[in-house]
N, C-alpha and C positions, 0 to 999 in steps of 0.2 A: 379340604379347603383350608383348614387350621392353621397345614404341615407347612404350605404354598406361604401362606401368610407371616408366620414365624420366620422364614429364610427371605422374605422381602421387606421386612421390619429389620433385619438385622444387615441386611444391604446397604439398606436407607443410611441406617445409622455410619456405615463404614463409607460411605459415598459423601456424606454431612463433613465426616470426618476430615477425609482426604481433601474436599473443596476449602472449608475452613483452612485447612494448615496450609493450603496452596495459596487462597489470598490472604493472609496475617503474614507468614513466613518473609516475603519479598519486602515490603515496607519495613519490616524489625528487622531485617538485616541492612536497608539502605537506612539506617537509620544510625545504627551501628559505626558502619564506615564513615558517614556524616561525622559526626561525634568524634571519629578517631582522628581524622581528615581537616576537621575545620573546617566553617564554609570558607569560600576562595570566592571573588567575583570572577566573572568570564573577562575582564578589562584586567584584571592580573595576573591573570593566567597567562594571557594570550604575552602581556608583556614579557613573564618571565621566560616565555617558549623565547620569543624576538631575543632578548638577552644573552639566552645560550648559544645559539646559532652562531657557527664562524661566522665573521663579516666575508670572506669571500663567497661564500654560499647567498647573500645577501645583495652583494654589487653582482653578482649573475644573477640575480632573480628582479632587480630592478635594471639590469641592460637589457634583460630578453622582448624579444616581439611581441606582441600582445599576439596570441592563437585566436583565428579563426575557422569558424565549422568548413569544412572541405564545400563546397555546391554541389550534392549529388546528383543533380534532375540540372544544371545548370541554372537557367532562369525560365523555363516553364512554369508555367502553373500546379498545379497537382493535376486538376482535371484533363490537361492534356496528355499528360504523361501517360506511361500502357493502365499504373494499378489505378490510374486514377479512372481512366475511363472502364474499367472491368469492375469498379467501386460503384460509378454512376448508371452500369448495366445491371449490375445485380440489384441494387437500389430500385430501379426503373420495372425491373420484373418482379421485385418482393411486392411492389404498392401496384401493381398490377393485378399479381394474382390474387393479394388480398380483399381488392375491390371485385373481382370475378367473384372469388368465392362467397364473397360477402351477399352480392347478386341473384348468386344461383345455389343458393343456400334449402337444400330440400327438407329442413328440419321448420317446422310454422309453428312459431307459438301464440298466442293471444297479447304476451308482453313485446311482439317482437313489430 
């Protein structure tokens, strides 16, 4: 029992290990980068992306159409459509047989 003990103490320890340097590691490196980086606000960032951008990359992004999602089902409902009624079937049989079995439940206990 000693043997067993001494090789799961020394587990512990190398698993302690490994967890530690996994969460310390991640933060003292973004910290790092931080540091070397400066912070930047996201509103200057963003400007100086807008900045670089050719302006004709820019008058085609402010001509284009606004995208709209395709109507896959057209304008039915969900529940009309085939998954929607094979959604509200199997629905319909889950609380079904749940209440049957719930009913004819052949296990009696005193808290039931």
């Amino acid at each position: 029992m000693t043997r067993y003990l001494k090789h799961a103490r020394l587990l512990t320890g190398a698993l302690a290990l490994i967890v530690g340097l996994t969460l310390v590691a991640p933060p003292a490196l973004a910290a790092e980068a931080a540091a070397v980086a400066g912070p930047r606000p996201i509103a200057a960032a963003a400007t100086a992306l807008v900045e670089a951008m050719p302006v004709a990359s820019l008058a085609q992004a402010a001509q284009a159409p606004p995208a709209t999602a395709p109507a896959e089902t057209g304008d039915k409902p969900f529940l009309k459509t085939g998954k929607g009624a094979l959604a509200l079937a199997l629905l319909a049989g889950s609380v079904g047989y749940t209440i049957y079995s719930f009913s004819n439940d052949r296990v009696k206990s005193p808290a039931k």
